[in-house]
C-alpha positions in Angstrom: 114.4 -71.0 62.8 115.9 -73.2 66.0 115.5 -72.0 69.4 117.0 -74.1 72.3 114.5 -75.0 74.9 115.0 -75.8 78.9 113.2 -78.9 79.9 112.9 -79.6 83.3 111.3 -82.4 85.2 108.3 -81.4 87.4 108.1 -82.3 91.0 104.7 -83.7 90.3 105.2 -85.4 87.6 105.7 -84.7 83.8 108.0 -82.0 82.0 108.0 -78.1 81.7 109.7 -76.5 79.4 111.0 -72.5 78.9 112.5 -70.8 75.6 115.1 -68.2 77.2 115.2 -66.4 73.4 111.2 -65.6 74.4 110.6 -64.2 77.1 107.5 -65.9 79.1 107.4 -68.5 76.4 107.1 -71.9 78.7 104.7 -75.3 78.2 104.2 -78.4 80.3 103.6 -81.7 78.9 103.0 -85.4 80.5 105.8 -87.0 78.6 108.7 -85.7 76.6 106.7 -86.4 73.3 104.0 -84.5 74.7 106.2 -81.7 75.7 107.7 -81.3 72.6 104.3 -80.6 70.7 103.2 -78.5 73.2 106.5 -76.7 72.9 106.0 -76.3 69.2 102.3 -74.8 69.7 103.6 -72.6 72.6 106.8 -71.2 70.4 104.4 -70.4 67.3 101.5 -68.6 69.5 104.0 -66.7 71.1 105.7 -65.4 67.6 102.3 -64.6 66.4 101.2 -62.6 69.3 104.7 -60.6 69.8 104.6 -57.2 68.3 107.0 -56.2 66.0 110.0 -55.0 67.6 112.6 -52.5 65.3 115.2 -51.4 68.0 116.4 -53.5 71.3 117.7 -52.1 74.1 121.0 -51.6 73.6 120.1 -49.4 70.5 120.9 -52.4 67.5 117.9 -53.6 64.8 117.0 -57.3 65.4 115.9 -58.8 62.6 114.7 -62.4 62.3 113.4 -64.6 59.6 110.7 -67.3 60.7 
């Protein structure tokens, strides 16, 4: 699976980082490499904690294989 990722440069120093595709999915990190495996922890907790979801709103199955 390959979700795009916003990285943004904090005023205070550092990175943060959101996942659009998952909503409330966002991670900070000190440096870029430490973004990026905080990025990768964030992304799987929140696919392990999201409940199942059969029918969006528009009505249409979403299906995904992780």
């Amino acid at each position: 699976m390959k979700l795009k990722a916003i990285i943004n440069e904090a005023e205070e120093g550092g990175f943060w980082a959101e996942v659009p595709a998952l909503p409330g999915c966002f991670t900070q990190g000190e440096t870029l490499k430490e973004l990026e495996a905080n990025l990768h922890e964030a992304i799987e907790g929140w696919l392990l904690a999201a409940e199942p979801v059969d029918e969006i709103a528009s009505g249409r199955i979403l299906e995904a294989a992780v």
